[in-house]
N, C-alpha and C positions, 0 to 999 in steps of 0.2 A: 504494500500500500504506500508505502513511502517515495518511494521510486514514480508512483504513478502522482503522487501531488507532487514530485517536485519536477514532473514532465510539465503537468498544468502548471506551474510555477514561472517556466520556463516558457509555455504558451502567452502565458499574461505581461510577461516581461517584452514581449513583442509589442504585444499591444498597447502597455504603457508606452514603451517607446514610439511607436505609429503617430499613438494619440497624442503625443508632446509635441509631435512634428507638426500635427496638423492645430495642435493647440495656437499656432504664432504666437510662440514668447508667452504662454498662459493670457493671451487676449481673448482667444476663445471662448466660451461658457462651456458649451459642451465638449468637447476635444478635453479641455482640461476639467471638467468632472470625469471622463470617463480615465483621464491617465491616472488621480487621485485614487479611484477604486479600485482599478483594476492592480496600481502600485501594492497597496493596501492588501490585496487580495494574494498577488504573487509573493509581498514580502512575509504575508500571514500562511502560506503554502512550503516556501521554501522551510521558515521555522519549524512548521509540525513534521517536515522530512530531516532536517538535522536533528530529530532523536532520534533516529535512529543511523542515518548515514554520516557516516564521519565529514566533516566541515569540509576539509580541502577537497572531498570528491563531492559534495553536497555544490561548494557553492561555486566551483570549476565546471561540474555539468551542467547549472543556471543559467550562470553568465555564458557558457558558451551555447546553450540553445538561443538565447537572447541575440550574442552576436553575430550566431548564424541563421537567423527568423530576419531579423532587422537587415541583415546583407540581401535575404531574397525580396523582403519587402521592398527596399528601395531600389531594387532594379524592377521589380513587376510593377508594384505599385506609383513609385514616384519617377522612374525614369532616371535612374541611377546607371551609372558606365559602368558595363561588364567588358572587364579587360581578364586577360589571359591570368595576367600575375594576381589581379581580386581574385578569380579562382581558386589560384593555389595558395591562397593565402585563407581562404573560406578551408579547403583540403586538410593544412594543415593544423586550423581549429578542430575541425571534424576529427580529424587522425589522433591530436590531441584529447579529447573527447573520450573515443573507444576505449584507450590507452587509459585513461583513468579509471571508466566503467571497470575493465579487465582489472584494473590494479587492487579493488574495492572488494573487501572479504562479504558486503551484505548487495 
C-alpha cells in the first residue's frame, strides 16, 4: 500500500506543478487552488509512504516521478523542446529511479 500512495504522491506532484504553471505567478484563483491541494494532498501521501519506505528511496522515487511527469507534460502539454540530450537526461532519471526501487528491501 505504500508504494501505491507514494505513486499517487508522485501523480499529484505533477499536477501541483502543471497547476503552478498555469497558476501565473499564483495570479490565478483556480490554477492556484488546485496547486495548494493537490500540494497538500501529494505532501500528505508521500508522508503516510515514509512509514514505511525508507526516506532516501521514498523521496528519490517522488521527486523523480514529478521530474519525469512534469518533462512529459511540458512537451505534450505546453510545447516544450524535445531534444535528443532532454531525452537522455529524462533516461537517466528513469535508470536512476529502477536503481533505487531495486536497491529498497520493502
Amino acid at each position: 500500500m505504500a508504494w501505491i500512495m507514494l505513486l499517487v504522491a508522485g501523480i499529484l506532484e505533477i499536477a501541483w506543478a502543471y497547476s503552478m504553471k498555469l497558476s501565473d505567478g499564483f495570479s490565478k484563483t483556480t490554477p492556484t487552488i488546485i496547486t495548494l491541494v493537490t500540494m497538500i494532498a501529494s505532501f500528505g501521501l508521500l508522508s503516510a509512504a515514509m512509514r514505511t519506505i525508507p526516506l532516501g528511496t521514498a523521496y528519490t522515487i517522488w521527486t523523480g516521478i514529478g521530474a519525469i511527469g512534469a518533462f512529459v507534460v511540458g512537451i505534450v502539454a505546453l510545447g516544450e523542446q524535445l531534444t535528443a540530450l532532454r531525452v537522455a537526461a529524462a533516461m537517466l532519471i528513469v535508470s536512476g529511479l529502477v536503481l533505487m526501487k531495486l536497491s529498497s528491501s520493502h
